[in-house]
C-alpha positions in Angstrom: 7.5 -20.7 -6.1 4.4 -18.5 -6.6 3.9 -15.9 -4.1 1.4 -16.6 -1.4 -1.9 -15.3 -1.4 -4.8 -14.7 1.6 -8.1 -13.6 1.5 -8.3 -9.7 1.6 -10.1 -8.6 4.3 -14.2 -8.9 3.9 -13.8 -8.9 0.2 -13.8 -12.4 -0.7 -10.7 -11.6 -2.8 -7.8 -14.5 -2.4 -5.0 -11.4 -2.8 -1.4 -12.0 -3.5 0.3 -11.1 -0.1 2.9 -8.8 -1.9 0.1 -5.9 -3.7 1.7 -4.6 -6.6 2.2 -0.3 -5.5 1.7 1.2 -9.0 3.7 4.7 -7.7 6.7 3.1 -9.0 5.0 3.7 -12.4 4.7 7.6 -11.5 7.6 8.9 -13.8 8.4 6.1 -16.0 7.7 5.8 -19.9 4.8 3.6 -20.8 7.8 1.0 -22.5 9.4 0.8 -18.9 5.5 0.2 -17.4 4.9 -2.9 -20.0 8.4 -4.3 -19.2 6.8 -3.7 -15.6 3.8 -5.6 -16.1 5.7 -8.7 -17.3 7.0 -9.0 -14.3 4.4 -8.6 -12.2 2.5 -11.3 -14.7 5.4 -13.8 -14.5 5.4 -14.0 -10.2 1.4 -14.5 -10.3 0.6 -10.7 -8.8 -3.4 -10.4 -8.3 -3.7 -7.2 -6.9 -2.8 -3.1 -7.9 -2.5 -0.4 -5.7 -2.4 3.1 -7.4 -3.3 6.9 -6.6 -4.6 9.5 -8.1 -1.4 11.4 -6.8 1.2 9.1 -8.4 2.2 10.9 -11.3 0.8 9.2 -14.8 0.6 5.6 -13.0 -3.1 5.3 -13.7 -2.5 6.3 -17.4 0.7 3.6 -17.5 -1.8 0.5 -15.9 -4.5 1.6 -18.5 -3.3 -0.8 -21.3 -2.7 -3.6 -19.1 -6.0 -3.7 -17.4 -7.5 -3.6 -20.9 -5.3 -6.8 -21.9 -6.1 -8.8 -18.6 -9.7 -6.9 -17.3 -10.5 -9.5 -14.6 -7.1 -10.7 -13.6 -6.6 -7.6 -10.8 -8.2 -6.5 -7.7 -7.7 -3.1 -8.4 -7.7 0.2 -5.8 -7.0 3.5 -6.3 -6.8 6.2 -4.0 -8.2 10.4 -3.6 -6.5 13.3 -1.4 -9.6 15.4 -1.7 -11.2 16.0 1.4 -14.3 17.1 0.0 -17.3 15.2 -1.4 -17.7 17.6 -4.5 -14.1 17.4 -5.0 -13.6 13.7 -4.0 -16.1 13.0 -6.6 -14.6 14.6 -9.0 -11.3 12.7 -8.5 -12.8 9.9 -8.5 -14.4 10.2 -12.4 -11.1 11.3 -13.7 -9.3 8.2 -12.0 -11.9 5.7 -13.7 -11.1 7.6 -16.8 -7.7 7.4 -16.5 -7.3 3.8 -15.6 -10.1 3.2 -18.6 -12.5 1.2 -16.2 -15.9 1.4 -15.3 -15.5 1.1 -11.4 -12.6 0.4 -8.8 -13.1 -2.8 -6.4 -11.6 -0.4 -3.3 -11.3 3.0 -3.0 -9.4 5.2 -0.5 -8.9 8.4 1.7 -5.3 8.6 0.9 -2.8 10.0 3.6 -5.8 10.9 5.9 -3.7 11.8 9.2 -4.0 15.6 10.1 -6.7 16.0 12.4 -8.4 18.6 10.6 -8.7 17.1 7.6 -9.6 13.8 8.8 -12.4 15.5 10.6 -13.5 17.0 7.1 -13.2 14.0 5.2 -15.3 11.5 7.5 -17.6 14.8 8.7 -21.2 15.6 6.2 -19.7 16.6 3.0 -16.9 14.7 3.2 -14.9 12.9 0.9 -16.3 9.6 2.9 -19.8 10.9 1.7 -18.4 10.6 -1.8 -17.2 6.9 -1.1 -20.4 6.1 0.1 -22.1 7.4 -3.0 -20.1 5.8 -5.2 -20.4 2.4 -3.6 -24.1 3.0 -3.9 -24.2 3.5 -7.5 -21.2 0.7 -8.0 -18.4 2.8 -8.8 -16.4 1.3 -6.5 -16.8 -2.0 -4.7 -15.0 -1.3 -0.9 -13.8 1.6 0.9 -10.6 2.0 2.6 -8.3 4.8 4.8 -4.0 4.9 4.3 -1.6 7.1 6.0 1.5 7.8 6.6 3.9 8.6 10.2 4.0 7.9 13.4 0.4 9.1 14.3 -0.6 6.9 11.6 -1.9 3.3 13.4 -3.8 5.8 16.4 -5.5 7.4 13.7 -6.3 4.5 11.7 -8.1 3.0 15.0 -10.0 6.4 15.4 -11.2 6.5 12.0 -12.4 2.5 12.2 -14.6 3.7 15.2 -15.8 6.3 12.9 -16.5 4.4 10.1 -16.4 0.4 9.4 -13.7 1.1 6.4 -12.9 -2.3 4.7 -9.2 -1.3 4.4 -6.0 0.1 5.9 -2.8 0.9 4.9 0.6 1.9 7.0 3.4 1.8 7.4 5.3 -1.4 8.7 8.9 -2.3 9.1 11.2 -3.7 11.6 12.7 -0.8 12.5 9.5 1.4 12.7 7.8 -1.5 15.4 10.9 -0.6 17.6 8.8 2.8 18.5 7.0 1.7 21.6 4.0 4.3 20.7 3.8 2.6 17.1 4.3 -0.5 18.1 0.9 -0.4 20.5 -1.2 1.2 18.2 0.0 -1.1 15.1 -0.8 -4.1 17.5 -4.3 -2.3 19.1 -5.0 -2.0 15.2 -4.0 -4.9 14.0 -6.6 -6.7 16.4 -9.0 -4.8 15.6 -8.6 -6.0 11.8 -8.3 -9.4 12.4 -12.0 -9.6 14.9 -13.5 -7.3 12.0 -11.7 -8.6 9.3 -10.4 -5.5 7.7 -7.5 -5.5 5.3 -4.2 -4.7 6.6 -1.7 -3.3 3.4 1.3 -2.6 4.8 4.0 0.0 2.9 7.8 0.5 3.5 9.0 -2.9 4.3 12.5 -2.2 2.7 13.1 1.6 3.4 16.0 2.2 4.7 16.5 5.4 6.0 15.6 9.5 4.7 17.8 10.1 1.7 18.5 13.7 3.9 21.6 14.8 2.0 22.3 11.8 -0.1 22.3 11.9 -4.0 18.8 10.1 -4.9 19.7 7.0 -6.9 15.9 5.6 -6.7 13.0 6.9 -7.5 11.8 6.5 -3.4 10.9 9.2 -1.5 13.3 7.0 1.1 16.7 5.3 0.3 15.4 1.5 0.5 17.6 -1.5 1.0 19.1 -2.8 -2.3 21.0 -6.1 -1.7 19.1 -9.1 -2.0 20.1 -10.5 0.9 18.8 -7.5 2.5 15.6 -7.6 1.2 15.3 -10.7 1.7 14.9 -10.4 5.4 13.3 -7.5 5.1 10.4 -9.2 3.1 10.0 -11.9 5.2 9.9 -10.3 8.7 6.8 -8.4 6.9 5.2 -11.3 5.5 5.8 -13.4 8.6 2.8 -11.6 10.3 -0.6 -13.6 9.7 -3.2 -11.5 7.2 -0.7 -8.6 6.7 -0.5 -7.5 2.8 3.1 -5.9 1.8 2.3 -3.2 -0.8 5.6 -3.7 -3.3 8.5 -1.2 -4.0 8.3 2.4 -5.6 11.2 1.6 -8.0 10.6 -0.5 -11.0 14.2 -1.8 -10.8 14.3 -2.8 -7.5 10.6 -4.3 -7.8 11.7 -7.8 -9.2 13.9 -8.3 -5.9 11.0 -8.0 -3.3 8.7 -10.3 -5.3 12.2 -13.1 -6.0 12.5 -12.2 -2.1 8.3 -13.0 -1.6 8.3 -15.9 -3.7 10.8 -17.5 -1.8 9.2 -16.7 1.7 9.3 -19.9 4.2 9.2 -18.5 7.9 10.1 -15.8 9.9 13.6 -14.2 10.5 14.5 -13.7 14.3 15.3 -11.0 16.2 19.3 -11.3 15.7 18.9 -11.7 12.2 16.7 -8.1 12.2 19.1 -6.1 15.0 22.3 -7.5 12.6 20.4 -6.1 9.1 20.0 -2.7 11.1 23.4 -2.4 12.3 25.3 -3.4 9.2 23.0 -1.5 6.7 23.2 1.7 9.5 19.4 1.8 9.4 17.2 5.2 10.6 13.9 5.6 11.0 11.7 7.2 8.3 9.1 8.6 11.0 10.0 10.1 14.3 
């Protein structure tokens, strides 16, 4: 079954509703990133996410958005707070994808108050977005972040600025923190009456690998049973306009697209409270 797809935001892009996140190309060889890309090809994906951050991902998606050029809505992100220094980002990104202009661009992890006070101040790195969507460098400009701040701060910067895009994260166990849970649904409001794009990250973590050999390229440990993701996946998907930005691990990527692809409604609550008790789920943020 292909993998739904909704219109993304204001954009007039009809987006996959599972974004391809290109930081699971961070460390990989450019033979593992083409074995990637057929994947992503066979279940229909329409949509990139990538960063300047994420290790030699733009340089991996180069050759594949020179193969298919106008298959992929494709966003990238800068940390610079800066307009000189956002700007400068900005050109090496476009150089290393090997395009000519992003459709959205955005302030990447944008939660400290300082530096979101910087970035969306005169001489920020939202001054730099601005000029770049003036001389068609990128098409749309969008804000993600990370924590448990994350959906307040998101609603503070959309009264700061009309950004086309956010990006959080969302997962069942994260909505079970009452402060999240009334910001995500304050924010998520918002973004439906101004028809913002909500990306959502995270929908399989797990828990912090704390001590725990790493066995995935994650920052997290993330489910890894299909049945698992399954649920996971869907309680994500189940919410109306919400984009679920894909796995950092090329191995377990083709198991939260099967997982997408097969998507028919909503798990319920006993399903969700028996997945976090058998799988001893923690939250990531706290």
């Amino acid at each position: 079954m292909p993998i739904e797809t909704a219109d993304f935001g204001r954009t007039g892009h009809n987006s996959t509703r599972v974004i391809f996140g290109a930081a699971a190309l961070a460390a990989v060889s450019q033979s593992v990133a083409d074995q990637t890309f057929d994947v992503i090809l066979e279940h229909g994906i329409n949509h990139i996410d990538v960063a300047a951050s994420y290790g030699e991902a733009e340089v991996r998606l180069r050759p594949l958005l020179r193969r298919e050029p106008d298959r992929f809505f494709l966003a990238t992100k800068t940390g610079e707070r800066t307009a000189a220094e956002a700007r400068e980002e900005l050109h090496r990104s476009l150089d290393r994808l090997g395009v000519d202009h992003v459709d959205l661009w955005q302030l990447h992890s944008l939660a400290d108050p300082i530096e979101w006070d910087i970035a969306l101040s005169p001489g920020g790195a939202l001054e730099a977005a601005l000029a770049a969507r003036e001389e068609g460098l990128v098409r749309w400009i969008g804000v993600t972040g990370h924590g448990t701040q994350i959906a307040a701060s998101h609603r503070r910067s959309l009264e700061r600025f009309d950004f086309d895009s956010v990006l959080l994260p969302y997962n069942y166990l994260t909505l079970r923190n009452t402060y999240y849970a009334d910001n995500f649904e304050a924010l998520y409001r918002t973004c439906q009456e101004r028809r913002v794009a909500m990306q959502t990250i995270k929908s399989i973590a797990l828990r912090p690998w704390m001590g725990r050999p790493h066995t995935r390229s994650t920052w997290y440990e993330p489910l890894e049973r299909q049945d698992d993701i399954d649920l996971a996946v869907w309680w994500a998907l189940s919410r109306p306009g919400v984009f679920v930005n894909s796995v950092g691990d090329v191995d377990l990527l083709p198991r939260v697209l099967d997982a997408a692809s097969r998507f028919d409604e909503a798990p319920d609550d006993a399903a969700m409270d028996a997945l976090v008790q058998r799988s001893q789920a923690e939250p990531l943020f706290v």
